[in-house]
N, C-alpha and C positions, 0 to 999 in steps of 0.2 A: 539353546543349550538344553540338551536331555540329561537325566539320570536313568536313564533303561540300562544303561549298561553296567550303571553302580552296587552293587553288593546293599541289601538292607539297611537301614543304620535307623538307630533311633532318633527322630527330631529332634531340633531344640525348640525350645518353648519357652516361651516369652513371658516365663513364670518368676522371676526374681527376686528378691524381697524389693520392697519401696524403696525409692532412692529417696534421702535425707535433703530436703532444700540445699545443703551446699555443695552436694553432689553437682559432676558435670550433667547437662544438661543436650549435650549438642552432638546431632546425628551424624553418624558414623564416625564417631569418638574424632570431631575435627579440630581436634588441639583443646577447644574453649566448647561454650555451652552456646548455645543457639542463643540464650538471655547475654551471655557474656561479650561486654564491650570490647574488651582486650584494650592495652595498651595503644598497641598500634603506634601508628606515626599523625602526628598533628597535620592536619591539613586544612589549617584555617584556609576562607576565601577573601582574597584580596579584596579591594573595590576598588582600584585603582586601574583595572583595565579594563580591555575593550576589544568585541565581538567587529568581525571580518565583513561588515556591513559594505558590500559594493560602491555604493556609490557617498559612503560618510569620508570625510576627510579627515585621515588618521592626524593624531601629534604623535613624531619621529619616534618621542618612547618605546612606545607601543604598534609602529606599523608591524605589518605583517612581512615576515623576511622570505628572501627571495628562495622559492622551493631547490631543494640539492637531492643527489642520488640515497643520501641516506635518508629524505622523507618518502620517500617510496615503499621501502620493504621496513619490516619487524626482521629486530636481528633473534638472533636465537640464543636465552642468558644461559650464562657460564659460570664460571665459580666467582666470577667479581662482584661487587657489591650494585652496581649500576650497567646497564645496557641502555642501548636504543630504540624503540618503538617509534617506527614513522617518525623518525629525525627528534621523539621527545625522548629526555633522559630519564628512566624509570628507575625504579629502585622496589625490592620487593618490604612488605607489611614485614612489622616482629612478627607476628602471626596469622594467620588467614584459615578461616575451614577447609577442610579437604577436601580439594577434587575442585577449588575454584578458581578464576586467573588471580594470581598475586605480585598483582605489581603497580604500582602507582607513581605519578609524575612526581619526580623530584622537583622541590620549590623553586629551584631554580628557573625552571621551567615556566612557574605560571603566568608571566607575561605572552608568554609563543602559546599555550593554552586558551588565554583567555582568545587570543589575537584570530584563534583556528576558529571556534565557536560563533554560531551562528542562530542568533537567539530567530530568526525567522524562520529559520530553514527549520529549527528544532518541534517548536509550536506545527508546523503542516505535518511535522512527522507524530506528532502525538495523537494528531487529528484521526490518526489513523490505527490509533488503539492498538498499537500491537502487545501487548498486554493480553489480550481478548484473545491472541490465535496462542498465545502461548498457553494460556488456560484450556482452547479447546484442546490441544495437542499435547497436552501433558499425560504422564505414565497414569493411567486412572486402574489397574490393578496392583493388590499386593504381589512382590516378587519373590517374598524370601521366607516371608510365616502364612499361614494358612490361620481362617478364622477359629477353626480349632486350636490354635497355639496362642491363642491369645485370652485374657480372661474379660466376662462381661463389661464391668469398668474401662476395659483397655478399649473393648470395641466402640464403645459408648466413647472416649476420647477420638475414638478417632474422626467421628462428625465435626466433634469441635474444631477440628485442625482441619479438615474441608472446608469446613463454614466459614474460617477462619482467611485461610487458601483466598476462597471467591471472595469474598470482602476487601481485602486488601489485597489484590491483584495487582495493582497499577504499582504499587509500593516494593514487590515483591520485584517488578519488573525494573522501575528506576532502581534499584538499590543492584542488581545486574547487570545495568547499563548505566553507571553513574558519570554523571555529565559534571566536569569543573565549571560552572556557570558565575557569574557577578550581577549586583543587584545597582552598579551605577552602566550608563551606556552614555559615547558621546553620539552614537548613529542616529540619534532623534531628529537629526535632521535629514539622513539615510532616505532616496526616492521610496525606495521600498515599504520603511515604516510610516514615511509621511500619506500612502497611497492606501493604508490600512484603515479600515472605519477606528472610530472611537472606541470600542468594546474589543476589537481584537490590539488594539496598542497596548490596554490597561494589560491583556491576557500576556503579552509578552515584557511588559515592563516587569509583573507580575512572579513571572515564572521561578525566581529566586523564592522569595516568599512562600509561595503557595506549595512547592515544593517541600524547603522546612518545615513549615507546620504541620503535613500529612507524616512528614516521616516520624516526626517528635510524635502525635500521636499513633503511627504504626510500629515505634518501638515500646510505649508504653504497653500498648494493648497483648504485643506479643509477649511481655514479661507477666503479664498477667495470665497468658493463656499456659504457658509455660509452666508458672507455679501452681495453675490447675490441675495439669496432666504427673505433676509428681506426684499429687496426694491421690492419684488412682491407685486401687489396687492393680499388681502386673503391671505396673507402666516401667520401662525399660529404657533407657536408651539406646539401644540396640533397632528400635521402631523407627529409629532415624536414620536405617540404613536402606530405609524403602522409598525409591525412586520417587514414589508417587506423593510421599511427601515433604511437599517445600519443606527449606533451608534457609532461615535468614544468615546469609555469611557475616561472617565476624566483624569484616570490616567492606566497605561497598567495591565493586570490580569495577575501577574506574576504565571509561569507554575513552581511549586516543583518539582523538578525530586526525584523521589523514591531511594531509597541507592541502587547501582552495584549488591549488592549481592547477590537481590533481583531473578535476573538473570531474569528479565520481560521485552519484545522487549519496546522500546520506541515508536513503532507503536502499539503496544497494550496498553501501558500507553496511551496515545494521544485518541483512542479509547474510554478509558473508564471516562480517565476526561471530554471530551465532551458532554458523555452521563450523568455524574451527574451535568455539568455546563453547561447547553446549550446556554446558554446567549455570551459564549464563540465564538461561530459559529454564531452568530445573529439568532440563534432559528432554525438550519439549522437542527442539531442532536435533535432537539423537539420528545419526546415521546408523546404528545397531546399539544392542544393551552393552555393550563392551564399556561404553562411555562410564553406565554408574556403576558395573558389573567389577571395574577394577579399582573401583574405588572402596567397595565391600572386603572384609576380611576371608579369608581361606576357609573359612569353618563357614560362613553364609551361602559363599559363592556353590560349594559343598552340596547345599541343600535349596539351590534354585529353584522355581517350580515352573514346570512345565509350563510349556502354551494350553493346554487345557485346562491345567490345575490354576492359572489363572485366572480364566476366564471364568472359573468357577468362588475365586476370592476379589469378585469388581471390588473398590473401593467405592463406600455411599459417597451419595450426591449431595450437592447443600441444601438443608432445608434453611427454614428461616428458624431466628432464635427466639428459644425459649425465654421465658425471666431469668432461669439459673444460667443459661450459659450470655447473657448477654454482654457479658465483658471477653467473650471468646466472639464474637461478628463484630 
């Protein structure tokens, strides 16, 4: 997108007064504040069920049900409260950031959830860091202000939220691909995890666990980093309308996994919901700017900046942290 053809117009400048701590917080005004839990819908995790282990011998409960034409396609939601996603019944968030999938597995559901999941197949896929291409492949220029529109404090914030960014990547990434997972499993008898060394069994018993604890501390830290950048001078939330800076969504974009039977790699699934959800990736897996372009207000999109002009405002890279910013890495 050019402005050559646009008529002069004077900038906006990312000059504000200070937002007050109970000010919203959360980029591109997405209902709630980036710090903001929201309501949301409860989605305790059972322990009662059980991953799709080949060769574990299911109890009836819990088998895995025989795949039908509506686990195949995602339906397209309508004005009702509930649809289908790959044969699960979803139901959307009270509220969710803007521009991210909003929809999660009704409760009903979390036995056919647990039953899809596949706590081995999931571990090879992590192995493979996808986290790591999303970082390289993320928007790394400003789109909408220019470093001129910003005041020193603000630019000086915006390291923090890089630094911030690379640090908790992996978090950034699971909380966009949120997996319904359980921390009991009967497949321990499963060929597959009996064929596992000792250190990758603990790694998959694990994954429950080790999971929550990073998250609990990646949303601590982000409330912290968060109450930082309000006591900048110039800090706006309006800066949260720039691609290049993550979004923790309000509540996580839980990932449907497709029926077994399907017999589709779960790296090819991953694959291709990123490309119809890119908001997933923070705009990493983008087919053109459109994606975050209309998620922006009419007065920003107004004042896009060129492909030159960008290239001219890169976003810094992470350094390592200071003493003062240490509760922002």
């Amino acid at each position: 997108m050019t402005t050559n053809s646009k008529p002069a117009r004077k900038r906006r400048r990312l000059l504000k007064e200070q937002v007050s701590p109970s000010s919203s917080g959360g980029k591109r005004s997405r209902k709630s504040s980036p710090s903001s839990r929201g309501s949301g819908i409860n989605k305790k995790t059972r322990r009662d069920s059980q991953s799709p282990g080949q060769g574990a011998e299911r109890p009836p409960k819990f088998a895995l049900k025989t795949m039908t034409p509506a686990d195949t396609y995602a339906e397209e939601p309508g004005d009702g409260s509930t649809w289908r996603h790959f044969g699960i019944m979803v139901q959307r968030y009270s509220s969710q950031s803007l521009g991210f999938p909003n929809y999660t597995p009704a409760r009903i559901e979390n036995k056919d959830i647990y039953a899809r999941w596949d706590p081995c197949e999931y571990l090879d896929l992590l192995d493979t860091r996808p986290w790591e291409a999303m970082w390289e492949n993320r928007v790394d220029t400003l789109v909408f202000f220019c470093y001129r529109d910003l005041t020193p404090d603000m630019i000086r914030g915006l390291s923090w939220i890089i630094n911030f960014m690379e640090r908790w990547m992996r978090e950034y990434w699971e909380r966009g691909h949120w997996v319904t997972m359980t921390i009991v499993f009967y497949f321990r008898q499963d060929p597959r995890f009996l064929a596992l060394t000792e250190k990758r069994q603990k790694e998959v018993l694990n994954l429950f666990n080790d999971r929550k604890a990073r998250s609990t501390a990646f949303n601590k830290t982000k409330e912290e980093l968060i109450c930082k950048l309000r006591k900048l001078h110039g800090y706006d939330d309006e800066i949260w309308f720039e691609a290049g800076l993550w979004v923790v969504p309000e509540n996580p974009c839980d990932w449907i996994w497709r029926h077994p039977a399907q017999q589709i790699s779960l790296q090819d699934r991953l694959e291709e919901l990123d490309i119809l959800e890119p908001a997933r990736t923070q705009w990493a897996t983008r087919s053109s700017d459109t994606c975050f372009l209309e998620v922006a207000p009419s007065d920003l999109r107004d004042q896009v900046l060129t492909k030159h002009e960008r290239a001219e405002n890169r976003l810094p890279e992470p350094t390592p942290a200071s003493a003062s910013d240490v509760a922002c890495r």
